[in-house]
C-alpha positions as CSV (number, residue, x, y, z in Angstrom):
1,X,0.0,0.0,0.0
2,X,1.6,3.1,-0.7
3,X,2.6,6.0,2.0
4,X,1.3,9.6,2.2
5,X,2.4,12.3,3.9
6,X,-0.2,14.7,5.2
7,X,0.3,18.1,6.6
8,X,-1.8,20.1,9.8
9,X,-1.6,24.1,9.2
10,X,-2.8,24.5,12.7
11,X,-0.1,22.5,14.8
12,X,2.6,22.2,11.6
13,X,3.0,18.3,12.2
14,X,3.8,16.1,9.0
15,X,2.3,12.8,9.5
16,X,2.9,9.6,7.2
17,X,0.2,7.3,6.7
18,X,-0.8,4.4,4.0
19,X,-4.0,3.7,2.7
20,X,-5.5,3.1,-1.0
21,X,-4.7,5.0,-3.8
22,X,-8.4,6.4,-4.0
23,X,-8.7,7.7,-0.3
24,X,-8.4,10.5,1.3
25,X,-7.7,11.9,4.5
26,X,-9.6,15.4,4.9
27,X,-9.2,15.9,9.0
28,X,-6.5,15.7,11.7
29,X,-9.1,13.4,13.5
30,X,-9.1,10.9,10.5
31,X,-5.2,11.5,10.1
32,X,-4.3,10.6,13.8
33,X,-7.2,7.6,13.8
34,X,-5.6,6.6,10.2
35,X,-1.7,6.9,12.0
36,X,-2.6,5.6,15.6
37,X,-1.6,8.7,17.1
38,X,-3.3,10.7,19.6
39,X,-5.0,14.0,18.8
40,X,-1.9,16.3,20.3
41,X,-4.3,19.0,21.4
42,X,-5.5,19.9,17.9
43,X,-9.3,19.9,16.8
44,X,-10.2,16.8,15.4
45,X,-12.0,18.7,12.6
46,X,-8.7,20.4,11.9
47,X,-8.0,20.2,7.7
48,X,-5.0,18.3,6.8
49,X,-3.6,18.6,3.2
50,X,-1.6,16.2,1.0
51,X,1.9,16.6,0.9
52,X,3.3,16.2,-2.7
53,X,7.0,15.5,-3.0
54,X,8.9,15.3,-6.2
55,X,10.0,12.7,-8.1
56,X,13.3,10.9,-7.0
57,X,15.3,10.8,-9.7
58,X,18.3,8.3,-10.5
59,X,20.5,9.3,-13.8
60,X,22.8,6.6,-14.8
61,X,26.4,7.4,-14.2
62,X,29.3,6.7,-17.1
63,X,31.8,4.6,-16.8
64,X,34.0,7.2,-15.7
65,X,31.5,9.0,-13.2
66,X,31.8,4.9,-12.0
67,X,35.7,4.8,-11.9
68,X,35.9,8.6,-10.2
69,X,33.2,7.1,-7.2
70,X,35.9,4.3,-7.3
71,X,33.0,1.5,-8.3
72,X,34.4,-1.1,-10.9
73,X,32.1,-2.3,-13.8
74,X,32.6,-5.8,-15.5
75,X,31.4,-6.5,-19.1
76,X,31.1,-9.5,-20.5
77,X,32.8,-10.3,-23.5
78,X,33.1,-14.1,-23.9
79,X,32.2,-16.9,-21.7
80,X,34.3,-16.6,-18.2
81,X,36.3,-13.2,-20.2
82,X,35.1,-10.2,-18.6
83,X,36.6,-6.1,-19.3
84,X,37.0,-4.3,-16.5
85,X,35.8,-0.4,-18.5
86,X,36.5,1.2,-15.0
87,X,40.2,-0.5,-14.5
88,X,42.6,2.0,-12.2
89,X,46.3,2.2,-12.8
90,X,47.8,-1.1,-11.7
91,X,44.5,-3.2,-12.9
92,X,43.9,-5.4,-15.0
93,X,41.8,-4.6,-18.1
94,X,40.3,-8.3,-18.6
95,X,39.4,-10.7,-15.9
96,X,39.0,-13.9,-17.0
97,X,37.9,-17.3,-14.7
98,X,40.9,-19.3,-16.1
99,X,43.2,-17.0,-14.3
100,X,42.6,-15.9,-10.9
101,X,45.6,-13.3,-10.6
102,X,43.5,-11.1,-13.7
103,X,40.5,-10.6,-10.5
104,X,39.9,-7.8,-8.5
105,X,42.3,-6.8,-5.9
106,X,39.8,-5.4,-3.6
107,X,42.1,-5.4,-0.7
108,X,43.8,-2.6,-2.6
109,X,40.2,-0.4,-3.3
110,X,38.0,-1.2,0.1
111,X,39.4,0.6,2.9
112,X,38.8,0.3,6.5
C-alpha cells in the first residue's frame, strides 16, 4: 500500500500514513485515527492537506562517473572473459575465470 504524507496548518505536524490509492484523509481526527496517534491538542475537525514531494530521480552514471566514485564495472565479452571499463592504474583490463591473478584486488580499493 503506498505511503502519504499529510500536513496540519494549525499544529505544523507532517504525518505519514498508508491507505488506497483512492482515499483520502480530509481531517486531523481521520489522520491521527488513520496513524494511531493521539489527537496532540489539535481539533479533530482540523483540515489536513496532501503533501506532494517530487520525483526521486536516478540518472545513470558513465563509466568514468563509476571509476571517479571508485566503483568497478565488468562487461562481459566471452564466456568466463570479462573487461574491467572502469580499471585504475595497476588493474587489470580483462578478468578472465581461467586466471585468478587477472580478479579484482579489492584489498587494494576497500578501505577500513
Amino acid at each position: 500500500m503506498p505511503r502519504y504524507d499529510y500536513h496540519c496548518p494549525d499544529n505544523d505536524y507532517i504525518v505519514e500514513v498508508q491507505h488506497g490509492v483512492n482515499e483520502r484523509i480530509k481531517t486531523w481526527g481521520e489522520l491521527c485515527e488513520r496513524a494511531m496517534i493521539g489527537p496532540r491538542g489539535t481539533p479533530a475537525d482540523a483540515p489536513v492537506e496532501l503533501v506532494v514531494h517530487p520525483p526521486a530521480l536516478s540518472f545513470p552514471k558513465g563509466d568514468v562517473a563509476l571509476k571517479n566514485m571508485g566503483f568497478s564495472k565488468l562487461v562481459r565479452r566471452e564466456t568466463g572473459v570479462y573487461e574491467n571499463v572502469t580499471a585504475q592504474d595497476g588493474q587489470a583490463k580483462i578478468v578472465s575465470a581461467d586466471n585468478p591473478a587477472s580478479g579484482l584486488n579489492l584489498g587494494a580499493t576497500i578501505g577500513d
